[in-house]
Structures are given as structure tokens and as C-alpha cells.
C-alpha positions as CSV (number, residue, x, y, z in Angstrom):
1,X,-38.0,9.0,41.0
2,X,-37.3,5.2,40.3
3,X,-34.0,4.4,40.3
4,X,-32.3,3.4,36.9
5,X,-32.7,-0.4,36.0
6,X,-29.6,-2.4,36.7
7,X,-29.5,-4.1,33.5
8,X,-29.6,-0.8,31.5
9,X,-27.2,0.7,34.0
10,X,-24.6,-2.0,33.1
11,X,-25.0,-1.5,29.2
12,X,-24.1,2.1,29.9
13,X,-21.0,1.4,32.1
14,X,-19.6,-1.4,30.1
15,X,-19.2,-2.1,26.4
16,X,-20.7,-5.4,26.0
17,X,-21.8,-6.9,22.8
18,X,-26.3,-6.7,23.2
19,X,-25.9,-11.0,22.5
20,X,-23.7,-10.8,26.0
21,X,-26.3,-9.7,28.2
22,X,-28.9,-12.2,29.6
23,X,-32.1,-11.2,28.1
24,X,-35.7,-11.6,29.4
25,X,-37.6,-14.9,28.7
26,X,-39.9,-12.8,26.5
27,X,-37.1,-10.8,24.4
28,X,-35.1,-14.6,23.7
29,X,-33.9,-14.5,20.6
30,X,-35.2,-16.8,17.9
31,X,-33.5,-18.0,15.2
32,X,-35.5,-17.8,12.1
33,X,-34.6,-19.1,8.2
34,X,-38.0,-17.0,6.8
35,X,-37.3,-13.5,7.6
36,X,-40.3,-11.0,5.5
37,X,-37.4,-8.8,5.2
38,X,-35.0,-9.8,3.1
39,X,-36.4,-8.6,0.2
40,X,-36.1,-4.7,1.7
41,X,-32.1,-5.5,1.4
42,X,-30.3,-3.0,-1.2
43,X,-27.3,-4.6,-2.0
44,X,-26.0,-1.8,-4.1
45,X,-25.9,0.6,-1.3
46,X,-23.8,-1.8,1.2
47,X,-20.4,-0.3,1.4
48,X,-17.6,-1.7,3.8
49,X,-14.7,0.4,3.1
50,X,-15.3,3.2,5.4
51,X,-14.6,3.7,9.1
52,X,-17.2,1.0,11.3
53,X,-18.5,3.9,13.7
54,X,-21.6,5.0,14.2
55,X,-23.2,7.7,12.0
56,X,-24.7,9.6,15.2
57,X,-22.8,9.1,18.3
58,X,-19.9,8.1,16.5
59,X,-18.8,5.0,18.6
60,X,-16.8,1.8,17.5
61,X,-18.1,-0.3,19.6
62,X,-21.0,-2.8,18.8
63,X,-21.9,-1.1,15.5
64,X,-24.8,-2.8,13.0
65,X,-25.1,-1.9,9.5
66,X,-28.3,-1.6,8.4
67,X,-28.9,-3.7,4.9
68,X,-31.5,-1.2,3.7
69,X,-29.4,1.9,3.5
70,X,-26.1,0.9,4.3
71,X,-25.8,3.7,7.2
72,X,-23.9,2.4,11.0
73,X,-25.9,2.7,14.1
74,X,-24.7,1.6,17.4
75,X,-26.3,-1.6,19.4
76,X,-29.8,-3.1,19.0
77,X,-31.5,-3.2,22.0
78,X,-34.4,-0.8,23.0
79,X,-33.9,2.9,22.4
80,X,-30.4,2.2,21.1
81,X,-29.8,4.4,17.4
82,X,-30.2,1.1,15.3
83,X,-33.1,0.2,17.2
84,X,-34.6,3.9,17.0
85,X,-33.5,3.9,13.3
86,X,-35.0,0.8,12.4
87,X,-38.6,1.7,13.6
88,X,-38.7,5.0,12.0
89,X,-37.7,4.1,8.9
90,X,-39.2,0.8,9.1
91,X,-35.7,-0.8,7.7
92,X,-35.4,-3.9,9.3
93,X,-32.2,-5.9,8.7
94,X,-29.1,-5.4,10.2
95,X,-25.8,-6.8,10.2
96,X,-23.1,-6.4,13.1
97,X,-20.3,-5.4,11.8
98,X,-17.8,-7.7,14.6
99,X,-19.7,-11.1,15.2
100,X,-21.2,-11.1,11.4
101,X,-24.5,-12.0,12.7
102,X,-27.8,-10.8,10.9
103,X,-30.7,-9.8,12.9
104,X,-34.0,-8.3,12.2
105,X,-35.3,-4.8,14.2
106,X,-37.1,-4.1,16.0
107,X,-38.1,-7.7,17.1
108,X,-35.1,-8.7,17.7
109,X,-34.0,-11.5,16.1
110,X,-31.0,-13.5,14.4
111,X,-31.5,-13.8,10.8
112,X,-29.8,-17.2,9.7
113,X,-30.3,-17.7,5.9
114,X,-27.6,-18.7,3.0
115,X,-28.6,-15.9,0.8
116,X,-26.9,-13.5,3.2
117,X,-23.3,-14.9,3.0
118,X,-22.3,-12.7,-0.2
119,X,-22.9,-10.0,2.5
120,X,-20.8,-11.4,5.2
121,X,-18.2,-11.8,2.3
122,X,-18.0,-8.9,1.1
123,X,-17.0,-7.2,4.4
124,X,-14.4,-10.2,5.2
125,X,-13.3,-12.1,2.4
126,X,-11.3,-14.8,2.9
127,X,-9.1,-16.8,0.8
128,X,-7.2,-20.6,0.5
129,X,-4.2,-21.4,-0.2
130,X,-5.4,-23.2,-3.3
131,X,-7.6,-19.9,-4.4
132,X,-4.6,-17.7,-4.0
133,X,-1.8,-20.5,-6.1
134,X,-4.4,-19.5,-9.0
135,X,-4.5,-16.0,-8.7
136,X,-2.0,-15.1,-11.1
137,X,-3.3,-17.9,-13.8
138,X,-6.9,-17.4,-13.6
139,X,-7.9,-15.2,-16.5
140,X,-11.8,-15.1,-15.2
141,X,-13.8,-11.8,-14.7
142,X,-15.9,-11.6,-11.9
143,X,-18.8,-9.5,-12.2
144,X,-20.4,-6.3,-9.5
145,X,-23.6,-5.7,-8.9
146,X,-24.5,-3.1,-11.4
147,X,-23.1,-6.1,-13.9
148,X,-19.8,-4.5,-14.7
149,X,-17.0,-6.8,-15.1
150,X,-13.7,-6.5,-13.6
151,X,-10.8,-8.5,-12.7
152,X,-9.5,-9.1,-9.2
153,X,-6.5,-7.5,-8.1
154,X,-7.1,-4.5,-11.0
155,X,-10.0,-2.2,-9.4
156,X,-9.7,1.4,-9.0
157,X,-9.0,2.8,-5.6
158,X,-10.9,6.6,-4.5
159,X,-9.1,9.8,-4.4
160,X,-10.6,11.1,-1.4
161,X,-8.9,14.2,-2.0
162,X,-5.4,14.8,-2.3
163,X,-4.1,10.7,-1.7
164,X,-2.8,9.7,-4.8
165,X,0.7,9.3,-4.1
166,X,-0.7,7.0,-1.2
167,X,-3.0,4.8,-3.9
168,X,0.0,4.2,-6.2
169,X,1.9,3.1,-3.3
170,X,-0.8,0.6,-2.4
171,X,-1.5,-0.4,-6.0
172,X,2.3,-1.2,-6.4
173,X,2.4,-3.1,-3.6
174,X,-0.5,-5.1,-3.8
175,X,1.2,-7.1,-7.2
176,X,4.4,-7.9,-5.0
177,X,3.5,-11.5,-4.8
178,X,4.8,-12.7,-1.4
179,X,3.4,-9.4,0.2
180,X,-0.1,-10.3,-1.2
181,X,-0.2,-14.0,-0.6
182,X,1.0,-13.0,3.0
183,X,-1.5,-10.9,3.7
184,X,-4.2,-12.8,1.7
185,X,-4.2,-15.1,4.6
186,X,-5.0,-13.1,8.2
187,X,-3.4,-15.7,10.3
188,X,-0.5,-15.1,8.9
189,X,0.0,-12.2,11.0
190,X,-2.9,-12.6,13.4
191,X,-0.6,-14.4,15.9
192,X,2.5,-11.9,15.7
193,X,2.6,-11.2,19.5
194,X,2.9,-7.4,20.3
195,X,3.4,-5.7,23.5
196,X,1.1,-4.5,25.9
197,X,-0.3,-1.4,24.9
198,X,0.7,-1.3,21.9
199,X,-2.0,-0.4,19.2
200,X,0.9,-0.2,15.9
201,X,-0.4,-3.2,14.4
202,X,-3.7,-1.4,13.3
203,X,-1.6,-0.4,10.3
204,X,-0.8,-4.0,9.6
205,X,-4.7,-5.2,10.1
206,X,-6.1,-2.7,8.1
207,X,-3.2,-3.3,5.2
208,X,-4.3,-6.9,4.9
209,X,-8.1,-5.9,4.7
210,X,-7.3,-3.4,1.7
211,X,-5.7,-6.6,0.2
212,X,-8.5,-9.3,0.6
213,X,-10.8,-6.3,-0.9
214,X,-8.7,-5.7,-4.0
215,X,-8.7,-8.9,-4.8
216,X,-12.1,-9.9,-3.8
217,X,-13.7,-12.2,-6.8
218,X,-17.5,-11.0,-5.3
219,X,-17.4,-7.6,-4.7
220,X,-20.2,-5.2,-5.3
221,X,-18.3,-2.4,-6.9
222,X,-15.2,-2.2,-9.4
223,X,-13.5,-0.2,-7.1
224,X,-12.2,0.2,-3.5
225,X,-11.7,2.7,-1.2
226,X,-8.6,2.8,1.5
227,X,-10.1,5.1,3.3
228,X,-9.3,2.6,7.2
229,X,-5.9,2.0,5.9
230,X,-5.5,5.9,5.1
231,X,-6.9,6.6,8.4
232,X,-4.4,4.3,10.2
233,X,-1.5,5.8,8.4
234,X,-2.4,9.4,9.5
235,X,-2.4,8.0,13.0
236,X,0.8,6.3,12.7
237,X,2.5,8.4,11.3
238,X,1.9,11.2,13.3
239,X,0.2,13.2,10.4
240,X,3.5,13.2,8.4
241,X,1.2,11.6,5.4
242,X,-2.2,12.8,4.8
243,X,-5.1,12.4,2.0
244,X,-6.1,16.0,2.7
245,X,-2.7,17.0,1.0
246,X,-0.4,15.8,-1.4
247,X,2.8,14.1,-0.7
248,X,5.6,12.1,-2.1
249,X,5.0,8.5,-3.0
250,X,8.9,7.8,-2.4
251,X,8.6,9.3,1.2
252,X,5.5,7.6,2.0
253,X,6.9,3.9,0.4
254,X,9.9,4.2,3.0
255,X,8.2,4.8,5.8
256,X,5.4,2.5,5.1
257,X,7.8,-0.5,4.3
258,X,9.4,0.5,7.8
259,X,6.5,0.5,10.0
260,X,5.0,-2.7,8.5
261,X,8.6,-4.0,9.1
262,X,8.1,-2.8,12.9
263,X,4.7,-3.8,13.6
264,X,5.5,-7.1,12.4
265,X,8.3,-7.2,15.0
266,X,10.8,-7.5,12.1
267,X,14.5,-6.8,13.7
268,X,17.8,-6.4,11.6
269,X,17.8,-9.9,9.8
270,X,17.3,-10.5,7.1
271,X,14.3,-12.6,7.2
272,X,12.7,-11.1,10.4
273,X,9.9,-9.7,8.0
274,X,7.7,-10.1,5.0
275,X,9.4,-7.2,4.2
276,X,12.8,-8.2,4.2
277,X,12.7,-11.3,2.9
278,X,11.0,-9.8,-0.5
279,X,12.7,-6.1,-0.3
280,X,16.0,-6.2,1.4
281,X,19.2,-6.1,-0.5
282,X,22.8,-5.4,0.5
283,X,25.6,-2.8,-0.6
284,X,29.1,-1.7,0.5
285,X,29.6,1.7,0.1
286,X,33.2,3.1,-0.5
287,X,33.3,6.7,1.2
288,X,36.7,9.3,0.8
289,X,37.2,13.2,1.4
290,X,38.5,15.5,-0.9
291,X,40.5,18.3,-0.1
292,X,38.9,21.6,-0.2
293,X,39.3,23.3,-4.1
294,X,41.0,26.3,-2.2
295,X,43.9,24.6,-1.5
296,X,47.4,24.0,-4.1
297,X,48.3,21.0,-5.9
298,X,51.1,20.1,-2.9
299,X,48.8,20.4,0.1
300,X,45.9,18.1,-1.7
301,X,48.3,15.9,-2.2
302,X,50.0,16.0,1.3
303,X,46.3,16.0,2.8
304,X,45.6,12.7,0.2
305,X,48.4,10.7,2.1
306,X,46.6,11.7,5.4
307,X,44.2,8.8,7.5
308,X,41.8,10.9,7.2
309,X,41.2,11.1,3.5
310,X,41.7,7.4,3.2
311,X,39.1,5.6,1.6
312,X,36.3,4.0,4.2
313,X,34.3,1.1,3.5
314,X,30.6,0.4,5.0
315,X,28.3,-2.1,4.8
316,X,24.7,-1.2,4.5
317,X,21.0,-2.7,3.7
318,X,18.7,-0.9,1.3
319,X,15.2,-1.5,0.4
320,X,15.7,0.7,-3.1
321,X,18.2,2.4,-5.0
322,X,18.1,5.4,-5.4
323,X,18.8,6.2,-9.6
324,X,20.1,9.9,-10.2
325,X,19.3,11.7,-13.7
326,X,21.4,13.4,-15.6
327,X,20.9,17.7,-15.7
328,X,18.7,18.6,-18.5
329,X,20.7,20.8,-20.7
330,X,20.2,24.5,-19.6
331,X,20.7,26.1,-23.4
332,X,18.6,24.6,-25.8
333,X,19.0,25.6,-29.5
334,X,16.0,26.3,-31.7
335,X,16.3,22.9,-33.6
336,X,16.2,21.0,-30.1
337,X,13.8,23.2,-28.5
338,X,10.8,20.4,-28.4
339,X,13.2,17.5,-28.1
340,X,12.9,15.6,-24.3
341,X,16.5,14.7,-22.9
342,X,16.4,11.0,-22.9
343,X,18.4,8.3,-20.8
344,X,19.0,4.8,-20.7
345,X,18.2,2.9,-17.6
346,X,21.7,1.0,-17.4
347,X,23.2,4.1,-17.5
348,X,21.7,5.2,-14.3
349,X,22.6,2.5,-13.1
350,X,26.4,1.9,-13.8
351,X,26.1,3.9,-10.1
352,X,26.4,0.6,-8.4
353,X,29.0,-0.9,-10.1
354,X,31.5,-0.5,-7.5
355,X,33.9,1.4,-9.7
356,X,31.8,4.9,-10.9
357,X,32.3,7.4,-7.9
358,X,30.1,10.5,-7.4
359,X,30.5,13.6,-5.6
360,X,28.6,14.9,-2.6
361,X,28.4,18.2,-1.0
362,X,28.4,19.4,2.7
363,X,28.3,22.6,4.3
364,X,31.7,22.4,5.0
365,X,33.4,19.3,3.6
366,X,33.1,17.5,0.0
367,X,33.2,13.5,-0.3
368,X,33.2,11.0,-3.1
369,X,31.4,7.6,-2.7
370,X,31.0,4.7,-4.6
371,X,28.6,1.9,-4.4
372,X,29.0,-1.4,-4.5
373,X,25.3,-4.1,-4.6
374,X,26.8,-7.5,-2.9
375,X,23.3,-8.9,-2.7
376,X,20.1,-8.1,-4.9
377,X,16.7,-8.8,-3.4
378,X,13.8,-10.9,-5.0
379,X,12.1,-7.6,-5.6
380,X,14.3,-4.7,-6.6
381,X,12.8,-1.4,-6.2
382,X,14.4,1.6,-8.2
383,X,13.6,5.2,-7.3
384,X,14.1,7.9,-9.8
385,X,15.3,11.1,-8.1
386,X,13.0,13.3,-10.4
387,X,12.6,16.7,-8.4
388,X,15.2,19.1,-6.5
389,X,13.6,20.4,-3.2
390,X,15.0,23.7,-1.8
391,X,13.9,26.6,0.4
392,X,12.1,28.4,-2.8
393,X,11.0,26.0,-5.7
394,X,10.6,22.2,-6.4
395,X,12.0,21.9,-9.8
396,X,11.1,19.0,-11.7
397,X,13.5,16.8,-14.5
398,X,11.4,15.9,-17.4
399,X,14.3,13.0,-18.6
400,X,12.4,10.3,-20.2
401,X,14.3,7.0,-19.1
402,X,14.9,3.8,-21.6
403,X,14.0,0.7,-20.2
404,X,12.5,-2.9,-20.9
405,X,9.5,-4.2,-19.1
406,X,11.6,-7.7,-19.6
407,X,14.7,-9.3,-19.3
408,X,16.5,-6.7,-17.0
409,X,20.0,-8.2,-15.8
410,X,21.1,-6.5,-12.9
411,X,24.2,-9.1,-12.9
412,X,26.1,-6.6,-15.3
413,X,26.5,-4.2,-12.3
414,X,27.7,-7.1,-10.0
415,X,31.5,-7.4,-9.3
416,X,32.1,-11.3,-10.7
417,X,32.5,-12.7,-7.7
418,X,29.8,-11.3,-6.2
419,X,27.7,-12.4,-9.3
420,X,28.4,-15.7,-8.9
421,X,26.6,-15.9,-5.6
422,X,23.6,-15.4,-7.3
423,X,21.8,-17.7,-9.2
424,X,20.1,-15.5,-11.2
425,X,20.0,-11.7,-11.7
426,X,17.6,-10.7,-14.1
427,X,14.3,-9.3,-13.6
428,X,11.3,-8.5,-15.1
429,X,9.3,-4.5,-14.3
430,X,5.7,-5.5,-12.3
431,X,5.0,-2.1,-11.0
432,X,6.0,1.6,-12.6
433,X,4.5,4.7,-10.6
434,X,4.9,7.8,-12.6
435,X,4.4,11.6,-13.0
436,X,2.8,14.1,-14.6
437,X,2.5,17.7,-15.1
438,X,4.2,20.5,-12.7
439,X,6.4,19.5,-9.7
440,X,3.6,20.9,-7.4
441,X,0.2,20.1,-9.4
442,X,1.1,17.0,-11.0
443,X,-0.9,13.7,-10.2
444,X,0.6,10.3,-10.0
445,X,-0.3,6.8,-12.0
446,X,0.9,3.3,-11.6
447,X,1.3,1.0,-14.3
448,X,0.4,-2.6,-12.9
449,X,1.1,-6.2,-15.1
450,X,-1.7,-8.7,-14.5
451,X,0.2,-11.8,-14.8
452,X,-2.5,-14.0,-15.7
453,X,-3.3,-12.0,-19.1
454,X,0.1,-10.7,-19.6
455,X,-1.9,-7.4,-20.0
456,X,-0.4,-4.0,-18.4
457,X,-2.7,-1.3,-17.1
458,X,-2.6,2.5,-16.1
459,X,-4.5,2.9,-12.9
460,X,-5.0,6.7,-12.1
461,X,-7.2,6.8,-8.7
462,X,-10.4,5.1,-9.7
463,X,-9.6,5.0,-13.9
464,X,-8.5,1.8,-14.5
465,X,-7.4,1.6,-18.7
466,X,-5.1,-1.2,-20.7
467,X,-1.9,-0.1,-21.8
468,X,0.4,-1.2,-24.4
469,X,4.4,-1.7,-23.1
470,X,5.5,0.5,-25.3
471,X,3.8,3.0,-23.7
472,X,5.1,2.6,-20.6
473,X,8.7,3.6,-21.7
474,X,7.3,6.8,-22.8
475,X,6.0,7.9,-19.4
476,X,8.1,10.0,-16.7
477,X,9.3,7.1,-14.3
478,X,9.6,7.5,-10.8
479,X,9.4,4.5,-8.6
480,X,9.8,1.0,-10.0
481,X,9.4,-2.5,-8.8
482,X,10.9,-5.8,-10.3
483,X,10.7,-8.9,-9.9
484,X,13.3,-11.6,-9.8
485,X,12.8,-14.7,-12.2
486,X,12.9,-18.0,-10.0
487,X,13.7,-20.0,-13.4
């Protein structure tokens, strides 16, 4: 038996791209501007979003799309899958999905032709800095392939089965302007230098791709799917968030803002981070025990007088606040039965005032705390502590919350001196991720403002809708984001 070729040998024990291996004089490739092919290319079956492996032995590496069908097969040369695919099927145009070359199977050429760069767009768009200054004024539709309109930065996202709490998440983000713009531009973060070894900043790479497709003004479709950036947050997280199940979009915002922060090699400062520097705020919070209800009037008070029950003061960084609603009444009468419990929104928040102290409860000792803001953030995420978690039940509050979309002054809760160190405190709602139904079978929906229209929309997995304002206030709040006014 003839011993294996040394060529094919080394395509086996090393992954090489097919255009790094010398080829015979015969096999050169040719570049070529008439390809009989292009024609065969179905456009509306080219789909990027998914995992770039290949559909039969499952590989990353070297992986070509075929333009006909829109199916991943590994390599090109002889006998490889693309290769075997591409004569049994007689598809013949292919794309590599790394180098963004085209090349034509089985004869084994580059394809080099202007019609093809919608293609190589679509699976890395790209933007300017001048393109994305005019994001948020251009009111122009762009248009898919099955000619449905759709504007840029408002496309559905897929439910692949349980990840809507994950798709709000993203949706909210994706309108926090210098998070975008950041990520709008891959060499923004190309260049962060990480250590060896270290594979983290896959969840940063595959973050900035969800955000160039969002706001892609030539995609194919109306909608996106995150399925790579769901796929990375599985794997960095361990499997704590997953799309096969549903979670909590509060949970999974925390810990996404945190490893983004990491991966970028943010530290403590303040501005080590595109996080930070649009997220982080400041508090003190004001901390003192209370003696234990089963003691008398004369030993609280001789316990009060003790260093140990003195008040304790702490400083301490927070990317939300976290806004606690009032108990729904547990006795309704029969005129009140159908009547929600309503609150207003600077009621909740009259917690960070520095002066309104609340109670908290250990296993064996009781504390009050009060909380002082001594520096707001340029985006100012609230969190609405909607559901009570114990060993048994998740019980949900229906309290419908008051607020404006506009005009919110978060300076009323400031001290005055610590006011005056801003030079503006109000702020206007860009992002409001709600809930409906039961605790446990509920679904989740973000209400997004496109700036350039003024118009707000409800986005519910791939059901995009317009929504009036007024509406908004009417909906079960849960997670908020505003955003500062520069002027």
C-alpha cells in the first residue's frame, strides 16, 4: 500500500487555511470577474447569525458557506465536505466564512465580482464614525430582501426557546448610546490586550457582532438572531444563564455588565470601562443595629449608647438601584376588588435621599440603612424588585408604577451639596423591560425610543409594534434605563 501523500498528510495534521498550502501548477487558482454561477446564488437563504461550524463534521475551522443553500461545509479542496457537496448538488459558489473570499467549486477558483459585496456585508458590517454620528437623526428605512421595510437598530431578535429575558437585556442595551457607538466600531476593542490563554473576550467579540447586525442598514431579514452571543454567555457563565430555560433579566444584566467590564480589562475606576464610564454611579450607605424586640425599653437604650450600634458609613459603586414596592394590600373590599395598587416613581425613590431609612432582616440580627446617591451616572438604570423568591413560591407584585418618559430629575433626591456637583440631573426613560402574566409563565417585553422618529416601540422576541407613551406607564415595570441630558 502507497504511503499517504505528504501534502494531504499535512492538511490533516494542521489547520491551515486551503489558500495556505502551495498548490500544483495545474490546480492555480484564477481569478475570474465572469463566474456562470452567480446567478444560482439565493440570497434569501444566506443566514449569518448562527454558529460558523460545519454542518457534518462540525469543525470551526476553515468553514465556506455555500451561496446556494446557505448550509457550512468545511474546506475546499478535493474530497473535503464543501468540495463533495458542491459536486453532488451541483451548487457552486462559496464563501469562506474567515478570509471573505468567494470561490467557485469544484474548479477551484476565487470569485472576484462587485455584485458579491452585499454578501460580504451582511456577515461583517462595518460602520464610520460619520455613519454612526447619523444614526440617531436619520429617519430612513432600509429595505430586506423579501421588500419589507424596517429601521435599523429596531428588528426583532428570535426566541430560540426560553431566552427572552436574555433578548430584552440586549435590546435595552443596544440604545445605550456610548455602548453602541463603542461597539459599532471593532477596533475599539480589537486591541484590548488579554492574557495568555485566556478565551473571555469571546463574549465581548460576539456582543459587538450582535450590534453591527442590529443596526445593519442592508440586511436580508427584519430580524436577528443572537444565537453566537447566547452561545458565548452559556459558556461564560458557566451555564448560570441559558435559552433552554427561563431566567431573570435583572440577574442576567448584572452579570453581563460585569463580565463585559472584565473582559475589557476594566479595574475599579471609574473610567477603566465602557461600562463604567456610562453605568457607574456612587452612594454612601448609612448602616446601624437595632436591638433585638425581646429586650425592655432600658436595655435598648443602654445597648443604643454602645459602639456597636453606632451608625456606620460606607462608600459604595452601583451600576442600578435597586427600587422596592410597596405590599399590595392583603384585604381587598368588594368595591376595590378590580382596582390595581398604584405608585408613583418618586416615591420609590425617596429611598436614596439620605434621610428615609429601611429595615433589614438577618437570621439573627436586624439593621436599618439609609442611602445616600453622591454621584449619578450618565445612564441610570432602575430595577423594580417585582417578585419575592423563597423555598416554595415566587410571588409576584402587580403595583403599576407612575412615571414620565421625560423630564425625570433625579437632583430632588440629591443632598444640596451633593447636587451642586452636578451639572445636570434630569433624565429622560430610553429603555423599559417589563412583565407579564404569572411569576413563573410570564414573558418579558422592552419598550425601546428610536431617537430619530421620537417613536417608542414594544419589541416582544421577534414582534416588533409602535407604542404610544401613554402606554408605557400602564405596563408592569421592571428594569429601566435613562439617560442623562447633556444640555
Amino acid at each position: 500500500m502507497s504511503a499517504e501523500p505528504p501534502l494531504k498528510r499535512l492538511k490533516k495534521e494542521v489547520n491551515v487555511e486551503d489558500d495556505d498550502i502551495p498548490t500544483q501548477p495545474n490546480n492555480a487558482l484564477k481569478n475570474s470577474r465572469l463566474c456562470p454561477y452567480l446567478d444560482t446564488i439565493n440570497r434569501q437563504y444566506l443566514d449569518f447569525d448562527f454558529e460558523k461550524l460545519c454542518s457534518v463534521s462540525l469543525t470551526r475551522i476553515n468553514v465556506y458557506a455555500c451561496l446556494v443553500c446557505g448550509k457550512y461545509f468545511q474546506g475546499r479542496g478535493n474530497n473535503t465536505h464543501a468540495y463533495t457537496h458542491s459536486v453532488a448538488e451541483s451548487h457552486h459558489v462559496f464563501l469562506n466564512l474567515q478570509t471573505l473570499k468567494f470561490y467557485c467549486l469544484p474548479d477551484n477558483y476565487e470569485i472576484i465580482d462587485s455584485s458579491l459585496d452585499d454578501i460580504k456585508y451582511l456577515l461583517n458590517p462595518t460602520f464610520t464614525e460619520d455613519h454612526i454620528k447619523n444614526l440617531d437623526s436619520s429617519e430612513k428605512l432600509s429595505r430586506a430582501i423579501d421588500g419589507s421595510m424596517y429601521m435599523p437598530g429596531i428588528v426583532g431578535f428570535n426566541n430560540i426557546k426560553a431566552n427572552d429575558y436574555c433578548n430584552v437585556v440586549l435590546q435595552a442595551l443596544s440604545h445605550v448610546l456610548p455602548l453602541r457607538n463603542y461597539f459599532l466600531r471593532e477596533e475599539n476593542y480589537s486591541k484590548v490586550k488579554r492574557p495568555p490563554g485566556d478565551s473571555s473576550f469571546l463574549l465581548v467579540q460576539r456582543f459587538g457582532e450582535l450590534m453591527r447586525k442590529l443596526w445593519n442598514p442592508r440586511n436580508f431579514k427584519t430580524h436577528v438572531s443572537p444565537h453566537e452571543m447566547l452561545q458565548a454567555v452559556v459558556l461564560w457563565s458557566k451555564k448560570t444563564f441559558q435559552f433552554t430555560q427561563q431566567g431573570d433579566p435583572i440577574d442576567f444584566l448584572s452579570w453581563f455588565l460585569n463580565a463585559l467590564h472584565r473582559a475589557l480589562n476594566g479595574t475599579k475606576k471609574k473610567d477603566s470601562s465602557i461600562i463604567y464610564k456610562a453605568f457607574l454611579g456612587n452612594m454612601k450607605i448609612y448602616t446601624r443595629k437595632i436591638p433585638s424586640t425581646d429586650l425592655d425599653e432600658k436595655q435598648k437604650r443602654a445597648l443604643m449608647l454602645t459602639e456597636e450600634y453606632q451608625e456606620t458609613e460606607a462608600e459604595s459603586p452601583f451600576l442600578y438601584l435597586t427600587c422596592d414596592l410597596p405590599p399590595p394590600p392583603l384585604f381587598i373590599d368588594e368595591f376595590r376588588e378590580n382596582i390595581i395598587p398604584q405608585v408613583n416613581l418618586y416615591q420609590l425613590l425617596t429611598k436614596f435621599n439620605g434621610e428615609t431609612e429601611k429595615e433589614y432582616k438577618t437570621y439573627k440580627e436586624n439593621f436599618l440603612k439609609r442611602f445616600e446617591i453622591t454621584k449619578l451616572p450618565p445612564y441610570l438604570i432602575l430595577y423594580i424588585k417585582r417578585f419575592t423568591k423563597n423555598t416554595f413560591f415566587i410571588e409576584k407584585n402587580p403595583t403599576i408604577i407612575n412615571f414620565p418618559v421625560k423630564n425625570v430629575d433625579f437632583g430632588e433626591f440629591l443632598t444640596p451639596e451633593i447636587r451642586a456637583k452636578h451639572k445636570n440631573t434630569v433624565y429622560d426613560l430610553v429603555a423599559n423591560i417589563v412583565h407579564d402574566g404569572e411569576p413563573t409563565k410570564g414573558t418579558y417585553k422592552v419598550h425601546i425610543l428610536q431617537k430619530s422618529t421620537g417613536q417608542w416601540y414594544e419589541m416582544q422576541d421577534l414582534h416588533v409594534t409602535d407604542i404610544l407613551p401613554q402606554m408605557i406607564t400602564l405596563t408592569e415595570a421592571y428594569i429601566q434605563i435613562y439617560e442623562l441630558r447633556t444640555s
